[in-house]
C-alpha positions as a Python dict, from the first residue, in 0.01 Angstrom:
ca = {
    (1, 'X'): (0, 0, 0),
    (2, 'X'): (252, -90, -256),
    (3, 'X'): (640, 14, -219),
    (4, 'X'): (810, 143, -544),
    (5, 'X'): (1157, 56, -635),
    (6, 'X'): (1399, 285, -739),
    (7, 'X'): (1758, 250, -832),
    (8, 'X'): (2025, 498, -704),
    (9, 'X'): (2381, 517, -874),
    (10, 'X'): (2594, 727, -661),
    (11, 'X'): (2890, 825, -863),
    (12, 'X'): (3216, 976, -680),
    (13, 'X'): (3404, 1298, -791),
    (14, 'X'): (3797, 1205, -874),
    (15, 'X'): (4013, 1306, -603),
    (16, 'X'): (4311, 1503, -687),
    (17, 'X'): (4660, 1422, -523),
    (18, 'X'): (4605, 1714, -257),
    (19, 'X'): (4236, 1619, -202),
    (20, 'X'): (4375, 1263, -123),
    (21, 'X'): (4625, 1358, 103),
    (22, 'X'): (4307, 1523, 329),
    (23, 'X'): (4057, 1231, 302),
    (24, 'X'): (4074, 1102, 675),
    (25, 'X'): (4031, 762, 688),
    (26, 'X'): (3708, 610, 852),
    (27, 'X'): (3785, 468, 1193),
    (28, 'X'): (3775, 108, 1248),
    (29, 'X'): (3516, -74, 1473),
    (30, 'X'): (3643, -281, 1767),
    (31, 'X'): (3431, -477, 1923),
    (32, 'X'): (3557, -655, 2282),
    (33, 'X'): (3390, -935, 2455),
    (34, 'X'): (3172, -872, 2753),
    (35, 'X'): (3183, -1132, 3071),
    (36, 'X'): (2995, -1428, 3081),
    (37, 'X'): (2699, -1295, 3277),
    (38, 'X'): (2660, -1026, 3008),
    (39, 'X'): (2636, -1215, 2681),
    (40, 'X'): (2311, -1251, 2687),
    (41, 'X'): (2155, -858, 2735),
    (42, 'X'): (2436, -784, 2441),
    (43, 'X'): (2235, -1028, 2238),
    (44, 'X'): (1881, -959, 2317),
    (45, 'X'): (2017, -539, 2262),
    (46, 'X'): (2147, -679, 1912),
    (47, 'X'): (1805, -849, 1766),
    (48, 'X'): (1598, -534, 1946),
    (49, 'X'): (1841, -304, 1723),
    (50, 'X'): (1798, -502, 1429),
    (51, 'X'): (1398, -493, 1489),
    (52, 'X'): (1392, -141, 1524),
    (53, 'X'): (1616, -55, 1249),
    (54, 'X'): (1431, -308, 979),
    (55, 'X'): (1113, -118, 1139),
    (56, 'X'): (1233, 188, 1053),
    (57, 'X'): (1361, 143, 738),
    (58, 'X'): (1013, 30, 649),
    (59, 'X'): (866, 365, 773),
    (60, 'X'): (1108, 563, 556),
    (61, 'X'): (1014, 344, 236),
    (62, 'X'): (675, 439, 323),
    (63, 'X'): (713, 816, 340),
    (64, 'X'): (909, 797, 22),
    (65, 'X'): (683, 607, -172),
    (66, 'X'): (388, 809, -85),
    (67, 'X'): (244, 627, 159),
    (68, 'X'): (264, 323, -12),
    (69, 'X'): (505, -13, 6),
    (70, 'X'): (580, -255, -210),
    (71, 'X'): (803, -586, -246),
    (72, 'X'): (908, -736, -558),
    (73, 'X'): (1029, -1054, -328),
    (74, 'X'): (694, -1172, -126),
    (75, 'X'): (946, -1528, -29),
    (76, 'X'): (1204, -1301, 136),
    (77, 'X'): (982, -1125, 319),
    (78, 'X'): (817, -1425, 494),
    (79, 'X'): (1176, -1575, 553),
    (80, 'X'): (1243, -1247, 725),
    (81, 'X'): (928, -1295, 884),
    (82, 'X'): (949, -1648, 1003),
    (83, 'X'): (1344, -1554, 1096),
    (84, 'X'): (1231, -1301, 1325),
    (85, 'X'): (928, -1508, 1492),
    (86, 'X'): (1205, -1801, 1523),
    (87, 'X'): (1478, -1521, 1671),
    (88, 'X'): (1179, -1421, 1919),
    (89, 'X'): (1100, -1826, 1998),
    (90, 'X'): (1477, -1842, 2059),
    (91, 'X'): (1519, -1537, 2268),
    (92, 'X'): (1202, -1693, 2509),
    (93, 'X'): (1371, -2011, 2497),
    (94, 'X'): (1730, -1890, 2637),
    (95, 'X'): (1542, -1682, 2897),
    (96, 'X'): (1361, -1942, 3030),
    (97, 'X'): (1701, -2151, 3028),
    (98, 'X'): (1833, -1872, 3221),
    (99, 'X'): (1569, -1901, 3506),
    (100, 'X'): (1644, -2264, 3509),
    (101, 'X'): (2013, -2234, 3549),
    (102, 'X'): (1950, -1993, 3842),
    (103, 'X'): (1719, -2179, 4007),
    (104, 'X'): (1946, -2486, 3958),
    (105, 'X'): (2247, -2292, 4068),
    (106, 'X'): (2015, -2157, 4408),
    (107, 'X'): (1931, -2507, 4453),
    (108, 'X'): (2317, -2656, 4425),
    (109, 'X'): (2397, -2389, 4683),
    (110, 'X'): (2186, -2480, 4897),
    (111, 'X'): (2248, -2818, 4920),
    (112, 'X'): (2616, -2753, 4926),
    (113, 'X'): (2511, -2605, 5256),
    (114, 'X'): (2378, -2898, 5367),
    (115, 'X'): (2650, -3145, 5252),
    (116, 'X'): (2861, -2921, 5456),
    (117, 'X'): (2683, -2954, 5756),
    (118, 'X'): (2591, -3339, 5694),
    (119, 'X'): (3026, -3335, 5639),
    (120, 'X'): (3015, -3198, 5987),
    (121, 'X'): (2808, -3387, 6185),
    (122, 'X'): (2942, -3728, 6073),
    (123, 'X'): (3325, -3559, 6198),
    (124, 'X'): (3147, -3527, 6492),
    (125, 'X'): (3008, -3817, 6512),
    (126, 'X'): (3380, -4039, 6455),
    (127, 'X'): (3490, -3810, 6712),
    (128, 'X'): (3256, -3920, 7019),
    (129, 'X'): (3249, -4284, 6896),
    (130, 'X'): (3593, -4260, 6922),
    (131, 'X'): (3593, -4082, 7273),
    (132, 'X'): (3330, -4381, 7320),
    (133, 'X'): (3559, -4640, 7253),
    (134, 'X'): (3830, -4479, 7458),
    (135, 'X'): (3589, -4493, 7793),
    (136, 'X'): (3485, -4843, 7724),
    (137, 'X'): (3869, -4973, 7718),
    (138, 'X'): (3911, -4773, 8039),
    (139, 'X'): (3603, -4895, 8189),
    (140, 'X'): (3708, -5227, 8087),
    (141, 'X'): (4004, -5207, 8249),
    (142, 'X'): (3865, -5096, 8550),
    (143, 'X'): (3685, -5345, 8585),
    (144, 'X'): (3944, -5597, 8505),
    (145, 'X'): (4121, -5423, 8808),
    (146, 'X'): (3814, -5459, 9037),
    (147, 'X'): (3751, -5802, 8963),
    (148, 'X'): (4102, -5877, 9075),
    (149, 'X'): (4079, -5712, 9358),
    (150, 'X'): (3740, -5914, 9447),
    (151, 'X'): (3944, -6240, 9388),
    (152, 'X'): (4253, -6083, 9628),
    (153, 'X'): (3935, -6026, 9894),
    (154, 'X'): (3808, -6333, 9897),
    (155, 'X'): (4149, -6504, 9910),
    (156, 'X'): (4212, -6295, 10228),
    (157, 'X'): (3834, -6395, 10343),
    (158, 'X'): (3899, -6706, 10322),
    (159, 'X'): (4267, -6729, 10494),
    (160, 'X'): (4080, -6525, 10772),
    (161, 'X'): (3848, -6832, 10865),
    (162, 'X'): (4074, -7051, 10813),
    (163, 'X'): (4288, -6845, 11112),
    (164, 'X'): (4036, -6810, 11272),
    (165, 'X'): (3881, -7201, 11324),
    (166, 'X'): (4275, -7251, 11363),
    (167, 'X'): (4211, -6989, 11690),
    (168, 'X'): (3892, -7134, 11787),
    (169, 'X'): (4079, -7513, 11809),
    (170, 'X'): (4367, -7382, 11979),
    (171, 'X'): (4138, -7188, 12250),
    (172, 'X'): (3937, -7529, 12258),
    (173, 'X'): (4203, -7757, 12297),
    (174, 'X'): (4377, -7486, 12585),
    (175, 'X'): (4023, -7532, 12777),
    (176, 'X'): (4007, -7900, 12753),
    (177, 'X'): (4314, -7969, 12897),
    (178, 'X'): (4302, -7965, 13321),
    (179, 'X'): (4528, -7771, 13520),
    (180, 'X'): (4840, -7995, 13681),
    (181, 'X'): (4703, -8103, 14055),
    (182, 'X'): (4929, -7926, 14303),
    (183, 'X'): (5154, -8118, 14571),
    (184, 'X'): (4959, -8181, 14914),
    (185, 'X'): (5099, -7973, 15180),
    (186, 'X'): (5412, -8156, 15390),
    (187, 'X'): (5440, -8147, 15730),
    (188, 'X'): (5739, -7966, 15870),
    (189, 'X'): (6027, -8185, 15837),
    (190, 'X'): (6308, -8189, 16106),
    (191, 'X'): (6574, -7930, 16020),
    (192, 'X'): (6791, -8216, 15990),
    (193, 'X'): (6610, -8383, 15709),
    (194, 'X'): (6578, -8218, 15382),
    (195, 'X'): (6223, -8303, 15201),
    (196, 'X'): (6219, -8353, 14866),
    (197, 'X'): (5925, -8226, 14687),
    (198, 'X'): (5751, -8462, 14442),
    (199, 'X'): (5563, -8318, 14172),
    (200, 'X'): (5166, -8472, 14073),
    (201, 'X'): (5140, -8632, 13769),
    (202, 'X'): (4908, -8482, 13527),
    (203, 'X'): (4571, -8594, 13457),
    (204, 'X'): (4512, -8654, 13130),
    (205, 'X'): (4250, -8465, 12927),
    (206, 'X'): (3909, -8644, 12755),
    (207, 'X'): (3667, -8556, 12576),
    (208, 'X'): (3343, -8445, 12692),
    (209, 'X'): (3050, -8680, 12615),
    (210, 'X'): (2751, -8492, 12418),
    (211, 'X'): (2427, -8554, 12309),
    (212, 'X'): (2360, -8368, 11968),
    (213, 'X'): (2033, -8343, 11856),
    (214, 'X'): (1935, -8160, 11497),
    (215, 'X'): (1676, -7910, 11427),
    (216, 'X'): (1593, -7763, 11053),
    (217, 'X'): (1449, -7401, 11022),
    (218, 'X'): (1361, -7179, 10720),
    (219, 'X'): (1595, -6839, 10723),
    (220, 'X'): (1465, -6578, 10498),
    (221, 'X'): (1756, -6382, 10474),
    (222, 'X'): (1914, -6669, 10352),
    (223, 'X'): (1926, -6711, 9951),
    (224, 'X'): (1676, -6974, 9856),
    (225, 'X'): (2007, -7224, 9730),
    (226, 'X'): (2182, -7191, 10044),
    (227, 'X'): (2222, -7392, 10343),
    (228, 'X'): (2430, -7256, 10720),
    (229, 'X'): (2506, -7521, 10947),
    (230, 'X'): (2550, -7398, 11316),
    (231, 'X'): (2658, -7619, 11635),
    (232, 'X'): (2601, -7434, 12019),
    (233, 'X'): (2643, -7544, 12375),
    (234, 'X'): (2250, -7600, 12464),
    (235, 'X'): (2293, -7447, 12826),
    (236, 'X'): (1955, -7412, 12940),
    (237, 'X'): (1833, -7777, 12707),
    (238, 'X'): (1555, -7576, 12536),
    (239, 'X'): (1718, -7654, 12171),
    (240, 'X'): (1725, -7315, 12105),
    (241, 'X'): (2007, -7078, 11970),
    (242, 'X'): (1978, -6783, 12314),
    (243, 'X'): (2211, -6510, 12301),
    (244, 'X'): (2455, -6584, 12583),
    (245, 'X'): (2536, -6959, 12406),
    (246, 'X'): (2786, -6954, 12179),
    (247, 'X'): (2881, -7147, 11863),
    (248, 'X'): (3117, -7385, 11847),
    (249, 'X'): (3417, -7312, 11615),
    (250, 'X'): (3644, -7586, 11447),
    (251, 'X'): (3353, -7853, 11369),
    (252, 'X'): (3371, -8047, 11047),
    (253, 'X'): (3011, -8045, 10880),
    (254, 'X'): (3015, -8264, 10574),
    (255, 'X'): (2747, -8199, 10329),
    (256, 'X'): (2631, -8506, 10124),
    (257, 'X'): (2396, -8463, 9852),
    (258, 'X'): (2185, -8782, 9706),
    (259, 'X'): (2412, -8733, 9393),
    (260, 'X'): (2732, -8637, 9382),
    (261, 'X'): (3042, -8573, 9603),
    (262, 'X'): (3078, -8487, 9907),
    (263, 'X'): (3150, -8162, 10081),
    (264, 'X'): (3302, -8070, 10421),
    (265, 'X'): (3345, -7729, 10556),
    (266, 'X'): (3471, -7577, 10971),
    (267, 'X'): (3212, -7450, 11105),
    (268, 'X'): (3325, -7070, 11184),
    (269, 'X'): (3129, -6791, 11395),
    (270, 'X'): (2909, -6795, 11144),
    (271, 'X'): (2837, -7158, 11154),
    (272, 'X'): (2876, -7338, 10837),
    (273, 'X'): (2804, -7194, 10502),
    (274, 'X'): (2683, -7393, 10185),
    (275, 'X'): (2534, -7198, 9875),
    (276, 'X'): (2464, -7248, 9495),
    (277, 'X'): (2279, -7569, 9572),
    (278, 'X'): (2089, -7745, 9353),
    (279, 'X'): (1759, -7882, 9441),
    (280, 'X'): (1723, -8214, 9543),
    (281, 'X'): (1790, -8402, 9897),
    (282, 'X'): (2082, -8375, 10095),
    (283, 'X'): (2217, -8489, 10441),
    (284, 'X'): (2401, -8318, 10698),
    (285, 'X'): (2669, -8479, 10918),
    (286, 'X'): (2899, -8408, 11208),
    (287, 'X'): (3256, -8558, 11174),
    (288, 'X'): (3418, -8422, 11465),
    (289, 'X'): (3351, -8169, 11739),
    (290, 'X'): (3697, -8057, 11902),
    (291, 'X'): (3635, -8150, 12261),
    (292, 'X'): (3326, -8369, 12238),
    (293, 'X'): (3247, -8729, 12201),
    (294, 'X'): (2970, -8701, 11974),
    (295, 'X'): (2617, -8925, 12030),
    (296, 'X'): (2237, -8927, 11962),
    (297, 'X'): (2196, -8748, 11605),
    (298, 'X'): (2473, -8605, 11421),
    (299, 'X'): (2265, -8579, 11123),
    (300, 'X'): (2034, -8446, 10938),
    (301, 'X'): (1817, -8445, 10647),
    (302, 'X'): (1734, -8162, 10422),
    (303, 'X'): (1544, -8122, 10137),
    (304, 'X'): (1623, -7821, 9860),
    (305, 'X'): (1289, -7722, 9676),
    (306, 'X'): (1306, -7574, 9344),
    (307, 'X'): (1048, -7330, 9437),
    (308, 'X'): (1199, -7222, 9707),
    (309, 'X'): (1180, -6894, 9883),
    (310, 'X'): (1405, -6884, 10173),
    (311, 'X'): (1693, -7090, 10252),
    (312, 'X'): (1744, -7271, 10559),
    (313, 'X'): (1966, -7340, 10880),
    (314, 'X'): (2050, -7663, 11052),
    (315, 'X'): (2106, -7641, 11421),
    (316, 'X'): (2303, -7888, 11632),
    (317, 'X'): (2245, -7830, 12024),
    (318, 'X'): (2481, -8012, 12180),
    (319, 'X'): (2440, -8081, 12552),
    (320, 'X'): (2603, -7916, 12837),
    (321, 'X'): (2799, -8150, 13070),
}
């Protein structure tokens, strides 16, 4: 197939004046600028027209000629050639840049979407650590409060026993004392002569002589560092705590430990009350019993075991007159 060329002069008639004044002008092109998104479709539309129109071109060469074609410039037709395959390699190229873009974009928007929500959570999250530290410095105080009010208690507690051993010595002291003796009876005096009634001299009070003996028992409800001291009227001389005997209220216990200073405590309903010991060996003494001349033993021994699983309770019977 071989493509003859052939040279056409197209010559143009002179125009007169009124011809001239008919000619319309050929309208001008405008071309405007599509949006972003549709640059490239105008571009792809613009090297598909080109294609088709250097296609068909071709075909009407070929019909001319006779069915044949023929080019006197084999190098521009291989530029065109290799122009169009790079135009095609292009065109694959931005589409495939395309995809990428909008799978990049998809993938931005998504995790926008989740920076949001991460943006979210961690408002959230200032929010109840600072509701947190709100309850905590409430709590605290609260229990600032309560541990006052422990400390108030326990002042009271201990203001209570000491009224109370203060009660217990008074009652003690009113039931040592003897009654005045009252005046013998006269014999009735002449009305003449006036008696004069002569009041008895009060006996003085002494203390009762006692014999104290000591006795040591474990006390499971005790803790295992504590030590109660308790002093009764033995009654019935068994030794033994019954329930009509009662304690006896006001007594000084001292508390002596092998090292170390001493420590003395009244003896209250409740006997007397040591606790947080340490272990080691330590002695229990009497040092006075309001309305009692102490004897026999008014002490005791006692030995605190580290291992120890129940504390224990030092009883002093003392006798009954």
């Amino acid at each position: 197939m071989s493509v003859h060329q052939e040279h056409l002069t197209m010559k143009q008639a002179p125009l007169t004046d009124h011809a001239e004044a008919h000619v319309e002008k050929p309208p001008k092109l405008e071309y405007s600028v599509k949006e972003a998104d549709e640059s490239l479709e105008a571009y792809i539309s613009a090297i598909s027209g080109a294609i088709i129109g250097v296609l068909a071109t071709l075909l009407v060469l070929y019909i001319l000629n006779g069915g044949t074609l023929r080019f006197t410039n084999p190098a521009k037709l291989a530029a065109i050639e290799a122009s169009l395959t790079r135009v095609d390699e292009n065109v694959g190229a931005v589409n495939q840049n395309v995809e990428t873009v909008a799978t990049r974009l998809a993938a931005l928007e998504g995790e926008a979407g989740v920076i949001s929500q991460l943006q979210s959570s961690l408002t959230d999250l200032g929010a109840n650590l600072t509701s947190l530290d709100s309850a905590m410095a409430e709590q605290g105080v609260r229990i600032d409060g309560l541990d006052e009010s422990v400390a108030a208690l326990d002042v009271t507690r201990k203001n209570f026993d000491t009224f109370t051993a203060a009660l217990a010595q008074a009652l003690t002291d009113m039931g040592a004392v003897d009654a005045p003796q009252a005046a013998p009876a006269q014999a009735p005096a002449p009305e003449t002569v006036a008696p004069v009634p002569v009041p008895a001299a009060p006996v003085a009070s002494s203390p009762i002589a006692a014999t104290v003996t000591a006795a040591v028992t474990p006390q499971t409800e005790l803790a295992a560092d504590a030590l109660q001291v308790i002093l009764f009227v033995d009654a019935n001389g068994n030794g033994v705590l019954d329930g009509d005997e009662a304690a006896l209220l006001g007594a000084a216990v001292t508390l002596t430990p092998a090292e170390g200073e001493a420590v003395s405590v009244d003896s209250a309903e409740d006997g007397a009350l040591f606790e947080a010991l340490t272990a080691g060996e330590y002695t229990v003494s009497l040092d006075t019993l309001p309305g009692y001349a102490l004897g026999g033993e008014i002490s005791a021994t006692v030995t605190v075991a580290a291992d120890a699983e129940a504390g224990q309770v030092v009883y002093f019977a003392v006798a009954a007159e």
